[in-house]
N, C-alpha and C positions, 0 to 999 in steps of 0.2 A: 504494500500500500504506500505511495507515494504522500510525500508532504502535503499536496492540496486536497486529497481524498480526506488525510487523516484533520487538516482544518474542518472541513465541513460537517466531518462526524461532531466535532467539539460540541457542535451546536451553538457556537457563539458568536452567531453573526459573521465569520468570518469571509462570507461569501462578497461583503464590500470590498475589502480589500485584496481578493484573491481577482473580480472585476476589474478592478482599478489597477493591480499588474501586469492582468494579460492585455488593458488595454495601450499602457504605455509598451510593452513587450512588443506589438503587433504597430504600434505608431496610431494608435486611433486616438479619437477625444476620449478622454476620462469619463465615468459617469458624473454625472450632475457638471461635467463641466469643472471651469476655475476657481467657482463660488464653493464647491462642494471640497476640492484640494485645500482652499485656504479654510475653509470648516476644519476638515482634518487636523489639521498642525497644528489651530489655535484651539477648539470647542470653546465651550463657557468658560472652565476654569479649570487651574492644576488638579482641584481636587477631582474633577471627571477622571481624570486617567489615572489616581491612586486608587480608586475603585476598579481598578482592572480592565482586562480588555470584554470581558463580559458587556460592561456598563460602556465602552465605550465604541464598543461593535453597535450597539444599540441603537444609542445618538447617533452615530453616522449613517444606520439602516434611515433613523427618522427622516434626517434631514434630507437623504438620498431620495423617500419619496414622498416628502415635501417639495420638493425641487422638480421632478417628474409630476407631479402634480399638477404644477403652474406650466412648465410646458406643457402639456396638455391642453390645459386650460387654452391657452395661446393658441395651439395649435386648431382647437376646434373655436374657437372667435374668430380667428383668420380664415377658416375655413368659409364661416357664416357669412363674412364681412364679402370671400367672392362671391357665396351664392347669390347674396342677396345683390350685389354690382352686377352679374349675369342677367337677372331678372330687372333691373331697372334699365 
């Protein structure tokens, strides 16, 4: 069993991070983008990450579909915004 199989068994979120390697690995954009890497490195505060990586796989899951959320969101306003240009 290689190292990414045995992250995911953990069960601790680690699947953010394992995303965000193969994406720099392969040269693609990050998930969430630049806003979601400066999350990363900063969070809230030091005490997040002396709560382990548990607590802080978590936070980054959040904010990961926090962030997919509002593009979404974007995405399907933009969408509306042609249909509705189509039709007028």
């Amino acid at each position: 069993m290689d190292l990414r199989d045995q992250l995911f068994l953990a069960a601790e979120n680690w699947d953010v991070w394992i995303r965000w390697y193969e994406a720099i690995l392969e040269g693609r954009p990050t998930p969430g983008g630049a806003e979601l890497d400066i999350y990363r490195v900063t969070l809230e505060s030091e005490a997040d990450w002396k709560k382990g990586s548990a607590h802080v796989n978590a936070l980054i899951m959040k904010k990961e579909e926090e962030i997919a959320g509002r593009s979404d969101s974007q995405k399907s306003a933009g969408a509306t915004q042609d249909a509705l240009k189509t039709l007028l």
